[in-house]
Residue frames as a rotation matrix with the C-alpha (Angstrom) as fourth column:
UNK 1
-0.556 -0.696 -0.456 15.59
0.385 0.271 -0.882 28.60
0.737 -0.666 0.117 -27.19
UNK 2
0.215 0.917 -0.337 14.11
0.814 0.022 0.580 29.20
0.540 -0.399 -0.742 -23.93
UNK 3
-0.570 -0.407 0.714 13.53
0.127 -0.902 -0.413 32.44
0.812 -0.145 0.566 -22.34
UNK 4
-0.093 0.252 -0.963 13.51
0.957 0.290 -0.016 33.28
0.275 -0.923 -0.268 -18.99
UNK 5
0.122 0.402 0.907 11.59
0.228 -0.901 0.369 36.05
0.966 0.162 -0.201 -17.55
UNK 6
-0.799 -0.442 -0.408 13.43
0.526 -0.183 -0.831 37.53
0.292 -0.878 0.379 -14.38
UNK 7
-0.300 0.643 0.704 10.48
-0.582 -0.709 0.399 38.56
0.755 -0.290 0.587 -12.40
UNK 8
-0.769 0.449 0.456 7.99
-0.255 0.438 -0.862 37.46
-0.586 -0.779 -0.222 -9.16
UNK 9
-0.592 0.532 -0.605 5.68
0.093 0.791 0.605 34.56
0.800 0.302 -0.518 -9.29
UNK 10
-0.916 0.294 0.274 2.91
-0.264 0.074 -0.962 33.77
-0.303 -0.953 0.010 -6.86
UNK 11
0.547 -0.741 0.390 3.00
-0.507 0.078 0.858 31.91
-0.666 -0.667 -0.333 -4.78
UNK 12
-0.072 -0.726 -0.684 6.31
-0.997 0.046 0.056 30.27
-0.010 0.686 -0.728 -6.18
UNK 13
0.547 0.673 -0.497 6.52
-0.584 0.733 0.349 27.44
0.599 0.099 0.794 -7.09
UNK 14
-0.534 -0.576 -0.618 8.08
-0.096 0.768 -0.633 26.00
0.840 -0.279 -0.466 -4.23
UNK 15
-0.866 0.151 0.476 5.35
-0.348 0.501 -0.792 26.63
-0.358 -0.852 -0.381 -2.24
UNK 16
0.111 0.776 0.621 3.14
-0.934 0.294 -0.201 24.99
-0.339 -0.558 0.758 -3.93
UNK 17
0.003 -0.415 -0.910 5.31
-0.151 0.899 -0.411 21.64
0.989 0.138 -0.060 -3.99
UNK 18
-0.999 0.037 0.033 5.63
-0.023 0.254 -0.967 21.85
-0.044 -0.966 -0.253 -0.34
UNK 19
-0.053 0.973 0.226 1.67
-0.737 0.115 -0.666 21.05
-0.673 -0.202 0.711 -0.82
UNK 20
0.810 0.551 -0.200 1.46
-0.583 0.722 -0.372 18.70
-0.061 0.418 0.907 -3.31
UNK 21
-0.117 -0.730 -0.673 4.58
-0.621 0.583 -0.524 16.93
0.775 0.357 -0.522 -3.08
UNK 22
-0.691 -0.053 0.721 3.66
-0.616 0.566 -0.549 14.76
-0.379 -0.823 -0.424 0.13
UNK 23
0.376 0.902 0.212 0.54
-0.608 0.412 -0.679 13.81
-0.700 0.126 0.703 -1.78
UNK 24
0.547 0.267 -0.793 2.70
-0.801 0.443 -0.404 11.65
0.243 0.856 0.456 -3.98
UNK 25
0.956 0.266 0.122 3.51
-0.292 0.902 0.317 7.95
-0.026 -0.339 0.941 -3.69
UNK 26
0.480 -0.867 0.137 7.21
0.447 0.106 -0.888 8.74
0.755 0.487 0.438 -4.70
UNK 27
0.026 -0.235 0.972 7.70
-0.616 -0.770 -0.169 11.43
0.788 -0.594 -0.165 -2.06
UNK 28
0.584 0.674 -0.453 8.98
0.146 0.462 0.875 10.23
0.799 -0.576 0.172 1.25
UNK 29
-0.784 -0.613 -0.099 9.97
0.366 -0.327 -0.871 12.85
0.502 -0.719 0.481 3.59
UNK 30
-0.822 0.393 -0.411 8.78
0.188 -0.494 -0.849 15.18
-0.537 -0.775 0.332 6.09
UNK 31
0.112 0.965 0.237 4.59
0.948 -0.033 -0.316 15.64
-0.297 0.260 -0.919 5.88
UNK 32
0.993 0.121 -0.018 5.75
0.110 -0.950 -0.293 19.46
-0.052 0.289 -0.956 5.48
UNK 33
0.270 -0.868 0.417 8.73
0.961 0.212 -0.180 19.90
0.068 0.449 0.891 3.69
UNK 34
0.808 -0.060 -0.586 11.28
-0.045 -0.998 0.040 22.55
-0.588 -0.006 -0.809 3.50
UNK 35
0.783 0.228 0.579 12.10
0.500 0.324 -0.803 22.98
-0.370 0.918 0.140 0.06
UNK 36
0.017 -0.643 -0.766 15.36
-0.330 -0.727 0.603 23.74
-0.944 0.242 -0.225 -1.93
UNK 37
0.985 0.171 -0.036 15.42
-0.096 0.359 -0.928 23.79
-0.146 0.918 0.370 -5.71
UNK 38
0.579 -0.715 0.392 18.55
-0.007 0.476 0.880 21.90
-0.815 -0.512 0.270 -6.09
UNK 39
-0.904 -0.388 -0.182 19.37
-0.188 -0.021 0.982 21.86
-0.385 0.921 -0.054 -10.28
UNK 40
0.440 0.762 0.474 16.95
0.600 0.142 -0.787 20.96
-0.668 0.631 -0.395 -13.34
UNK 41
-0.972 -0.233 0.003 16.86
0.093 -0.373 0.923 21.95
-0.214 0.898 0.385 -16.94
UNK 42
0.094 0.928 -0.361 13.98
-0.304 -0.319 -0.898 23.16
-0.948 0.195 0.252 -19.44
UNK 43
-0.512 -0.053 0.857 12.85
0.636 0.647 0.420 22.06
-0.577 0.760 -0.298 -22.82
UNK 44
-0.726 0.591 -0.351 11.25
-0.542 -0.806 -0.236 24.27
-0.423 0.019 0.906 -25.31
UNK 45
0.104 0.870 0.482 7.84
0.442 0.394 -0.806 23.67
-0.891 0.297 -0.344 -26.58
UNK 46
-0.754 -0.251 0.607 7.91
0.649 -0.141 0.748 24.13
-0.102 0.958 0.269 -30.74
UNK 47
0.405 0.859 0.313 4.62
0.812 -0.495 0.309 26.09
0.421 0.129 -0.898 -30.52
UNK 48
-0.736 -0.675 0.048 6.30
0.396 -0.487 -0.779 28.41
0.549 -0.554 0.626 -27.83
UNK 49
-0.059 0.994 0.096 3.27
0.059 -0.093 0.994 28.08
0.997 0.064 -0.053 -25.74
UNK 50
0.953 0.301 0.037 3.89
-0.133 0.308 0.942 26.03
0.272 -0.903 0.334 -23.03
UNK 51
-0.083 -0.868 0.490 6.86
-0.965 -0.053 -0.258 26.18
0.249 -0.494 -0.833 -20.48
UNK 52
0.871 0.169 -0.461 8.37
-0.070 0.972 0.224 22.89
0.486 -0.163 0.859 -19.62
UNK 53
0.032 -0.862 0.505 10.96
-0.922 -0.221 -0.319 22.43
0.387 -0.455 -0.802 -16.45
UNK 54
0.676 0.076 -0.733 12.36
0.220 0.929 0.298 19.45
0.704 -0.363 0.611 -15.00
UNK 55
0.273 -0.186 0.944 12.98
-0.744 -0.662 0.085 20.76
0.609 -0.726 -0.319 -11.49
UNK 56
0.104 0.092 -0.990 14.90
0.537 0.833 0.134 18.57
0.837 -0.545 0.037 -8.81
UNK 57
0.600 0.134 0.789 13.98
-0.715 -0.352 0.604 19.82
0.359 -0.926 -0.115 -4.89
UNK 58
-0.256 -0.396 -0.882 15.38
0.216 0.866 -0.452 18.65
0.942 -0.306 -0.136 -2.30
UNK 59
0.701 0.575 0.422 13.89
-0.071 -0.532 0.844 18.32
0.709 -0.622 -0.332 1.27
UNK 60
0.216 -0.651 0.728 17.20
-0.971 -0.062 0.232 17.68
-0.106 -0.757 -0.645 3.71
UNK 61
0.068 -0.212 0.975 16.77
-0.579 0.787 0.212 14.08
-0.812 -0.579 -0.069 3.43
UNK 62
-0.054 -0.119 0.991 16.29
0.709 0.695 0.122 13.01
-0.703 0.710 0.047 -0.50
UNK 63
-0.409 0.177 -0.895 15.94
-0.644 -0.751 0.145 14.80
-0.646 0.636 0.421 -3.94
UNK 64
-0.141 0.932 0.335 12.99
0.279 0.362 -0.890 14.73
-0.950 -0.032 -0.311 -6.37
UNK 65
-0.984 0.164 0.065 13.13
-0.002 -0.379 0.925 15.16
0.176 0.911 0.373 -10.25
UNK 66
-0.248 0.928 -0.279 9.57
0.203 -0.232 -0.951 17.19
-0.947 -0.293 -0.131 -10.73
UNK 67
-0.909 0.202 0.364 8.70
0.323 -0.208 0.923 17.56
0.262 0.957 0.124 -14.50
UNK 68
-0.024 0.778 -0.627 6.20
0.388 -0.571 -0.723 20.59
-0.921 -0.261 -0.288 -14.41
UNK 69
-0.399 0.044 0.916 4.68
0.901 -0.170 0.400 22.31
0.173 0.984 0.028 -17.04
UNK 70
-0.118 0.574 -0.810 2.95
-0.020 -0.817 -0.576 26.23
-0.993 -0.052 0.108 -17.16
UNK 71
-0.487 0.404 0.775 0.28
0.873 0.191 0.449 27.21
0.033 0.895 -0.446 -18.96
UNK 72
-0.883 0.389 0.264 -2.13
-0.094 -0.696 0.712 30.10
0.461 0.603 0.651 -20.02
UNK 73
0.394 0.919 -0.018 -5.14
-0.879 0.382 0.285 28.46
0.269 -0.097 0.958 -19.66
UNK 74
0.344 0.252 0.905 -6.68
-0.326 0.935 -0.136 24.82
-0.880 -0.248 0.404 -17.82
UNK 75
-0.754 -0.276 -0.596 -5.60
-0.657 0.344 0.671 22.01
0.019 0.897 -0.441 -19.59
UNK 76
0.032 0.969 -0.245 -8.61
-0.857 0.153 0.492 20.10
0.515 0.194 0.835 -20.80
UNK 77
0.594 0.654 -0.469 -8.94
-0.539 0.756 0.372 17.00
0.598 0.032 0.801 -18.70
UNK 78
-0.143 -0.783 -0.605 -6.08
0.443 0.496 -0.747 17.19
0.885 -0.375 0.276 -16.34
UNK 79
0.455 0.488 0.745 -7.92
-0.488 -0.563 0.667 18.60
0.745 -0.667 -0.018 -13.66
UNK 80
0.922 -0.163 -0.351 -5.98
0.278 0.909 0.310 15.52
0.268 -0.383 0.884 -11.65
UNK 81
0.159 -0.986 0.060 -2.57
0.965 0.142 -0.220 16.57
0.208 0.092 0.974 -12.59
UNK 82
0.321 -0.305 0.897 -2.82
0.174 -0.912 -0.372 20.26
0.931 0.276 -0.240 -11.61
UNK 83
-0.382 -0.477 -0.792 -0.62
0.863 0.123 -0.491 21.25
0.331 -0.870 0.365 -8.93
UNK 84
-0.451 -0.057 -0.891 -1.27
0.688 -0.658 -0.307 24.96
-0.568 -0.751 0.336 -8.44
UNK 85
0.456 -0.065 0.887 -2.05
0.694 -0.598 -0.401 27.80
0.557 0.799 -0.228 -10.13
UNK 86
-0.094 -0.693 -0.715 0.15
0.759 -0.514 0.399 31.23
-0.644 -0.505 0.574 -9.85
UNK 87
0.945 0.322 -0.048 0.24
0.249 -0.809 -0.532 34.89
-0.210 0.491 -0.846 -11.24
UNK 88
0.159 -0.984 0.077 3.57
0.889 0.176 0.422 35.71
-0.429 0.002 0.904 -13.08
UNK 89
-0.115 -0.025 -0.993 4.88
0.389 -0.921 -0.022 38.86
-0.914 -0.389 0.115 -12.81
UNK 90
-0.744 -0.532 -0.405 5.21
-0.205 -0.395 0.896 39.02
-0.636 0.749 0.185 -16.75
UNK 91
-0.865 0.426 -0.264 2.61
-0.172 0.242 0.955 36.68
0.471 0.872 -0.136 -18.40
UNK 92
-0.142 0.938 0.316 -0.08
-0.930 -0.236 0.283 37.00
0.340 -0.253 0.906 -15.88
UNK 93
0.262 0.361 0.895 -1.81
-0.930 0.341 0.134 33.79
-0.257 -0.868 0.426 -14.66
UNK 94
-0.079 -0.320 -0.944 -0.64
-0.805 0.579 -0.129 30.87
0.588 0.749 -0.304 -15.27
UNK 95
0.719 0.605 0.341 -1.49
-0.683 0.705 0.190 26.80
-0.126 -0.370 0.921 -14.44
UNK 96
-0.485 -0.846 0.222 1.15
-0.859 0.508 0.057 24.32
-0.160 -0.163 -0.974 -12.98
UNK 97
0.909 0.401 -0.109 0.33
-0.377 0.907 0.189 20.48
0.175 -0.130 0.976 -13.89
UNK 98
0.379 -0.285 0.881 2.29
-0.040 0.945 0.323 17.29
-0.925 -0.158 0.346 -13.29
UNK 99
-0.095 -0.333 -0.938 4.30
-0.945 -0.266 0.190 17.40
-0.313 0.905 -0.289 -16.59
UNK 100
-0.866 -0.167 0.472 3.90
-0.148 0.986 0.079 13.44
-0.478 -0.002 -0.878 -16.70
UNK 101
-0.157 0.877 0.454 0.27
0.627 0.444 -0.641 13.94
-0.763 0.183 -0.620 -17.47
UNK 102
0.549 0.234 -0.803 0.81
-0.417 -0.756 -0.505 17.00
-0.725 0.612 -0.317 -20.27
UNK 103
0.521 -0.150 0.840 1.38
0.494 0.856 -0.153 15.69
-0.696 0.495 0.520 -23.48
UNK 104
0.745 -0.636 0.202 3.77
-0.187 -0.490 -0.852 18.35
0.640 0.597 -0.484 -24.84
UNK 105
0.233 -0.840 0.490 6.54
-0.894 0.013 0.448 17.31
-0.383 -0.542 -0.748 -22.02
UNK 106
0.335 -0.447 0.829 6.35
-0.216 0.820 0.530 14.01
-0.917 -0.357 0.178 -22.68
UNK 107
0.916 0.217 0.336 6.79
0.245 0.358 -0.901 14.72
-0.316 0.908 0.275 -26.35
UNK 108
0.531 -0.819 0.218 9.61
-0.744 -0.574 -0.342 17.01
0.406 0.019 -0.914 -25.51
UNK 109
0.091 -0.713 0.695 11.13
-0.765 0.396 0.507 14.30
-0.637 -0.578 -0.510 -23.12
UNK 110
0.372 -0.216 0.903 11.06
0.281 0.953 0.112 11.63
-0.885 0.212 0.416 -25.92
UNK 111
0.830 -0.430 0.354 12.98
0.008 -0.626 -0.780 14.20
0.557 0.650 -0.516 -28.38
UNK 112
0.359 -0.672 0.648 15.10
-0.933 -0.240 0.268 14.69
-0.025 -0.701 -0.713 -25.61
UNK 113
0.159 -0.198 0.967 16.19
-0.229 0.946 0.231 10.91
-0.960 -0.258 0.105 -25.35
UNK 114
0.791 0.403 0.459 16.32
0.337 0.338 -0.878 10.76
-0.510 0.850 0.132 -29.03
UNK 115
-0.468 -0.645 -0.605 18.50
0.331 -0.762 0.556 13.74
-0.820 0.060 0.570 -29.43
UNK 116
0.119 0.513 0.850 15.77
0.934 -0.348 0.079 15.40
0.337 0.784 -0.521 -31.40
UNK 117
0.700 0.186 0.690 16.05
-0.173 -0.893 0.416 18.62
0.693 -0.410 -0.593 -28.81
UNK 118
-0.229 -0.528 -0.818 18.22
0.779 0.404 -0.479 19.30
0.583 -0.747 0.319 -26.38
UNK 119
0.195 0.289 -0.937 18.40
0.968 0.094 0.231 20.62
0.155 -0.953 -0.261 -22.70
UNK 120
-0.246 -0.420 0.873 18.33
0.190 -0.905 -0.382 24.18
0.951 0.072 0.302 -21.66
UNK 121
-0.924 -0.086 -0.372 19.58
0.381 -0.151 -0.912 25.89
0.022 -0.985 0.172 -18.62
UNK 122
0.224 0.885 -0.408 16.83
0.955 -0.115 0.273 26.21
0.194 -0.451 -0.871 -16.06
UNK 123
0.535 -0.071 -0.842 17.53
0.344 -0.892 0.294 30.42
-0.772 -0.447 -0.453 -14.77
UNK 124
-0.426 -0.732 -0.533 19.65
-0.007 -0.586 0.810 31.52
-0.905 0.349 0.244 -17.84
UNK 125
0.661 0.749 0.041 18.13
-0.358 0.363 -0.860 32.18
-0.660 0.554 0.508 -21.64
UNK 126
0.791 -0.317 -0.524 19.37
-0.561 -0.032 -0.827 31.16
0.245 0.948 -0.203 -24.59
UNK 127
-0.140 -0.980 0.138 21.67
-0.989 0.145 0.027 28.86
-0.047 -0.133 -0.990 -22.96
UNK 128
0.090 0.006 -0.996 21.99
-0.239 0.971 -0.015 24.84
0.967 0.240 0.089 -23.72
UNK 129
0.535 -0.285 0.795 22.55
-0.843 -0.241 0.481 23.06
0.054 -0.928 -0.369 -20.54
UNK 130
0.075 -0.407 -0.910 25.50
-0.786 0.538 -0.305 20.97
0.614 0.738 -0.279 -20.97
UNK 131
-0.539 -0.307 0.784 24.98
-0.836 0.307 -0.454 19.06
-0.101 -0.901 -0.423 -17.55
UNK 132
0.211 0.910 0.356 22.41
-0.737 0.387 -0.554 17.11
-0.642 -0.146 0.753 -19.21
UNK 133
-0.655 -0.755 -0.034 23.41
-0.559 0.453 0.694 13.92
-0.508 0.474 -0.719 -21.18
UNK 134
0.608 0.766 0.206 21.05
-0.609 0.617 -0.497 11.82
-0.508 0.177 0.843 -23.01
UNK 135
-0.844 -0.345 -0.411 22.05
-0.537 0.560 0.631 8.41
0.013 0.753 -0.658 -25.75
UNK 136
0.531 0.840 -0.109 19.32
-0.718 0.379 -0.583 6.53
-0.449 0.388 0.805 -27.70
UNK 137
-0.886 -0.462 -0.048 21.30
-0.373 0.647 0.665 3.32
-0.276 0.607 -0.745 -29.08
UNK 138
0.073 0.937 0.340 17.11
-0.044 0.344 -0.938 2.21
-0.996 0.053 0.067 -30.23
UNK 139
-0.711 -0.344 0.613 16.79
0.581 0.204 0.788 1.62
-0.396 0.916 0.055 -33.99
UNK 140
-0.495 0.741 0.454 13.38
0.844 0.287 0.453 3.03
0.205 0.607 -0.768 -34.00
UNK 141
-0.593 0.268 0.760 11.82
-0.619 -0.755 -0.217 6.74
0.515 -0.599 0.613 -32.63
UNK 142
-0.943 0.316 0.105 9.58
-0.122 -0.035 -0.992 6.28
-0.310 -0.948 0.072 -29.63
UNK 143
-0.236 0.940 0.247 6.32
0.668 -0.028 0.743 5.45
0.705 0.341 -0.621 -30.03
UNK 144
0.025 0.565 0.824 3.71
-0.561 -0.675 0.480 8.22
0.828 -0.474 0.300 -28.06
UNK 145
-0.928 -0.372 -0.015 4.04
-0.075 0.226 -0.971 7.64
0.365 -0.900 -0.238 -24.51
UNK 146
0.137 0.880 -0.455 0.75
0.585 0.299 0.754 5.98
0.800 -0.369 -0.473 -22.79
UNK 147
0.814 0.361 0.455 -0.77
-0.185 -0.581 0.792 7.10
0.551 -0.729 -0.406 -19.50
UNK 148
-0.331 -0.678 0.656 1.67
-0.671 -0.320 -0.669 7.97
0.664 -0.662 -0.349 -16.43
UNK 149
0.631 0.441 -0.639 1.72
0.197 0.705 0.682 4.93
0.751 -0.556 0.357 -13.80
UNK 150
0.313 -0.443 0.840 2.98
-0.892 -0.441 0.100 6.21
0.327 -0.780 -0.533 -10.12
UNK 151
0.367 -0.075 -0.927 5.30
0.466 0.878 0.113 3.91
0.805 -0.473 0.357 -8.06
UNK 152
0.868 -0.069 -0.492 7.49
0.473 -0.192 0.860 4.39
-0.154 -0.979 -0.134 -5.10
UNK 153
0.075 -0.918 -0.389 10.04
0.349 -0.341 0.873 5.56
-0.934 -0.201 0.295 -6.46
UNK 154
-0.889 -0.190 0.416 9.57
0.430 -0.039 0.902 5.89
-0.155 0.981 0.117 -10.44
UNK 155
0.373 0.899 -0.229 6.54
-0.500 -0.013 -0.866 7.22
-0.781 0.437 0.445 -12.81
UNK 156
-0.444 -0.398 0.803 6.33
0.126 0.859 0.496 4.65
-0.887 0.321 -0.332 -15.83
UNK 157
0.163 0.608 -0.777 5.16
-0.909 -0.213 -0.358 5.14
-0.384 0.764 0.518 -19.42
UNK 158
-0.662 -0.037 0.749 4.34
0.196 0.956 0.220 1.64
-0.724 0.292 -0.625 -21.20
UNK 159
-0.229 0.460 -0.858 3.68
-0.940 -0.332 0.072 1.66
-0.251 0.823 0.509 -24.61
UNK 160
0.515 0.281 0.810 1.62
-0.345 0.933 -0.104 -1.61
-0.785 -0.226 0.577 -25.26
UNK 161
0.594 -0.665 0.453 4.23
0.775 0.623 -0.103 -4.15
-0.213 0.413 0.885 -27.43
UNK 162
0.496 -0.642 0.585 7.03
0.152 -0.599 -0.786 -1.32
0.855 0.479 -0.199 -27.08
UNK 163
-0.587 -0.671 -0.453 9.71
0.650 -0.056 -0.758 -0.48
0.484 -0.739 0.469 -24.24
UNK 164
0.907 0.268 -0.325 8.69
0.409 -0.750 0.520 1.86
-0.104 -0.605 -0.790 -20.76
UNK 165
-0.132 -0.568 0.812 10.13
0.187 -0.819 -0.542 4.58
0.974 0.080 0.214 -19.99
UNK 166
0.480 0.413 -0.774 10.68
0.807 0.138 0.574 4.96
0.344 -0.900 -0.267 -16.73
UNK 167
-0.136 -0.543 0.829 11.56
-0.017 -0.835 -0.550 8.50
0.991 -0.089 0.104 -14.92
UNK 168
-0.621 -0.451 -0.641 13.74
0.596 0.260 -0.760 8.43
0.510 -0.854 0.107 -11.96
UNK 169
0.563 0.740 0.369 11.28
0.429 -0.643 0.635 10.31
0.707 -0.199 -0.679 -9.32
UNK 170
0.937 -0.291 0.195 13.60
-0.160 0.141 0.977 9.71
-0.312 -0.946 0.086 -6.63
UNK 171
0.730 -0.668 -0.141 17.27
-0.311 -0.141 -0.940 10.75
0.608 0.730 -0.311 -7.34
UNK 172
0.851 -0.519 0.080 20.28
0.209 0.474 0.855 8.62
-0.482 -0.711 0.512 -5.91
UNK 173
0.472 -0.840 -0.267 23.72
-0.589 -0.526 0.613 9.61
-0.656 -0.132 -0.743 -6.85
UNK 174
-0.491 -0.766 -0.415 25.71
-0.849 0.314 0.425 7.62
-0.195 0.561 -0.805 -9.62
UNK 175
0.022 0.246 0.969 22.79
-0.046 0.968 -0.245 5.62
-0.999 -0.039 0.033 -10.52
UNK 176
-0.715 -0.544 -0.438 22.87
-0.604 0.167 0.779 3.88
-0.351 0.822 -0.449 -13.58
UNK 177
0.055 0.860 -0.507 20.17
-0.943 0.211 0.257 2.78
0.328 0.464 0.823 -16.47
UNK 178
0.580 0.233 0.780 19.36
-0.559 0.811 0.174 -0.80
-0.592 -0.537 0.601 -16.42
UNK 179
-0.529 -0.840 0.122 21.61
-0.056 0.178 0.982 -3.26
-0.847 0.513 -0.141 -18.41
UNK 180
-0.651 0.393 0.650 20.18
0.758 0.386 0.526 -3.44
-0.044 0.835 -0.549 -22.19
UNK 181
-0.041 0.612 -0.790 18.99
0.286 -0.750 -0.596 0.03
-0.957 -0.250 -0.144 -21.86
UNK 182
0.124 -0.255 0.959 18.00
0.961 -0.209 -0.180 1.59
0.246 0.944 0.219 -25.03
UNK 183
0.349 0.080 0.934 17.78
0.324 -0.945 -0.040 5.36
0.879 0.316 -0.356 -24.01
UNK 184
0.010 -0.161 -0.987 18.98
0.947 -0.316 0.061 7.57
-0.322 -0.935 0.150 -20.90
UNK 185
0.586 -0.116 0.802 18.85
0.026 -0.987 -0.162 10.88
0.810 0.116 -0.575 -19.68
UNK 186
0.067 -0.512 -0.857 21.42
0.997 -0.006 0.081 11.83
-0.046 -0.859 0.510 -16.37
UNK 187
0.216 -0.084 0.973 21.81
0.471 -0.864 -0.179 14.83
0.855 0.497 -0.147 -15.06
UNK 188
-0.635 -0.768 -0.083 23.20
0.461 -0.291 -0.839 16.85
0.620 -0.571 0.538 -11.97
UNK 189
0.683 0.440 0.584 21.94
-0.212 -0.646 0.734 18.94
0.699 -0.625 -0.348 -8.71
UNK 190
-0.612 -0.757 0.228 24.25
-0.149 -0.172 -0.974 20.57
0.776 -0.630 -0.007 -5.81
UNK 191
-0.070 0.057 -0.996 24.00
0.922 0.385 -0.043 18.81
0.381 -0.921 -0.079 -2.16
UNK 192
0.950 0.251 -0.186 23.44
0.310 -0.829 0.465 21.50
-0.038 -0.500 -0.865 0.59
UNK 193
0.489 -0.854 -0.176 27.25
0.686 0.253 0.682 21.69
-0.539 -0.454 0.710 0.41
UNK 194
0.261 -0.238 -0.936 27.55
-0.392 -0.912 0.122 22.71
-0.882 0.335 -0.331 -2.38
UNK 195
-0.770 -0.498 0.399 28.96
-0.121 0.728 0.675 19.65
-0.627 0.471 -0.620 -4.42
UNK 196
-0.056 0.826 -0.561 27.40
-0.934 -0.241 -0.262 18.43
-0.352 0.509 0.785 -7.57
UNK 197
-0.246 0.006 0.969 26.08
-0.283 0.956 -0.078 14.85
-0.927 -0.294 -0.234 -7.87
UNK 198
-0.539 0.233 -0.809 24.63
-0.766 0.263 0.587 12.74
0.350 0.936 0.037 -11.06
UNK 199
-0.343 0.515 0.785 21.81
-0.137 0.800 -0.584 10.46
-0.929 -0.308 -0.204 -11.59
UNK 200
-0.852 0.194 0.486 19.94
0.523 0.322 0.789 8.78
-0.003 0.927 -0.376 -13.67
UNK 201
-0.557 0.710 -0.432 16.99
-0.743 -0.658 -0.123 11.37
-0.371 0.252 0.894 -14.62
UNK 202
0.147 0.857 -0.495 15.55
-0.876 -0.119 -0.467 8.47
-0.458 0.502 0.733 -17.09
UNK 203
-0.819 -0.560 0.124 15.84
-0.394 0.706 0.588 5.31
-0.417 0.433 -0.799 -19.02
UNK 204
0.491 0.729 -0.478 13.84
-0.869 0.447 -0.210 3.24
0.060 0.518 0.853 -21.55
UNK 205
-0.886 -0.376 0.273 14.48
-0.413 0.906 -0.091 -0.08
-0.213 -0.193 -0.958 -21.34
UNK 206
-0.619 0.350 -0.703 12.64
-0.432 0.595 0.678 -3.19
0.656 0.723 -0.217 -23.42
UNK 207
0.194 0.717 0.669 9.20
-0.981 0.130 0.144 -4.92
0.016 -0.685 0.729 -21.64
């Protein structure tokens, strides 16, 4: 289960989304955002290496499912996909990527659709997080998830003759998978109000 180490980061990692989140093709608010971490959950890694959050922000005007990963050390060959790096108050330095391009999230996130693993609260250990829903009605496990393709609004995984996966980047209230979905995740984040919403987080759905 995943454990969370109450301590200081730096810098945190909201700021350094309010830097690299304009630079993506999904992202379309203010050139300098002002960032609120809105909900998300965490997966564990079986090795218990690598942290894995799926953080939604919000900037006043939309909210943003981020799938981030920390590490130890560089990951070999994702020089692309690192967002930051930071010093944690507990394990020392440590290296933010794009979880889309680390291949232990996306193994965790197709467990996670499977119901091989399930969600744990982001800020609390040892705790499930029951806001998170997933169903697989597929006959078959996932194949390995190909390379991350950015749109406006989605990142895609296309497995060549197999279904995409497609993760919601951009979160809209009470959406819903496509029809003939085989898999979903949904899950929840509070409005500045206070109020908590659902979306769709995910969906797999036949090419």
């Amino acid at each position: 289960m995943s454990i969370i180490h109450q301590t200081h980061v730096k810098p945190t990692k909201l700021e350094l989304l309010t830097t690299w989140l304009p630079t993506r093709p999904w992202y379309h608010g203010p050139a300098e955002p002002e960032l609120v971490k809105a909900g998300g959950f965490r997966l564990d890694d079986p090795e218990g290496e690598v942290g894995i959050e799926f953080m939604v922000v919000t900037d006043g005007s939309g909210a943003y499912l981020v799938p981030l990963t920390y590490r130890g050390a560089p990951l070999p060959g994702a020089e692309h996909a690192l967002v930051g790096t930071m010093e944690h108050g507990v394990l020392g330095p440590r290296w933010a990527y794009d979880g889309c391009h680390d291949p232990v999230l996306t193994a965790g996130l197709t467990a996670l659709v499977e119901g091989r693993t399930q969600a744990q609260a982001q800020s609390v250990s040892d705790t499930l997080d029951r806001e998170v829903a997933r169903s697989w009605t597929g006959t078959a496990p996932l194949p390995a998830l190909g390379a991350p393709n950015d749109t406006d609004r989605t990142t895609e995984f296309a497995v060549p003759d197999g279904p995409t996966l497609r993760l919601h980047r951009v979160l809209t209230p009470g959406s819903t998978p496509p029809e003939g979905a085989l898999g979903q995740v949904t899950g929840a984040w509070a409005r500045a109000d206070g109020t908590r919403v659902r979306a769709l987080f995910a969906a797999v759905q036949d090419s």
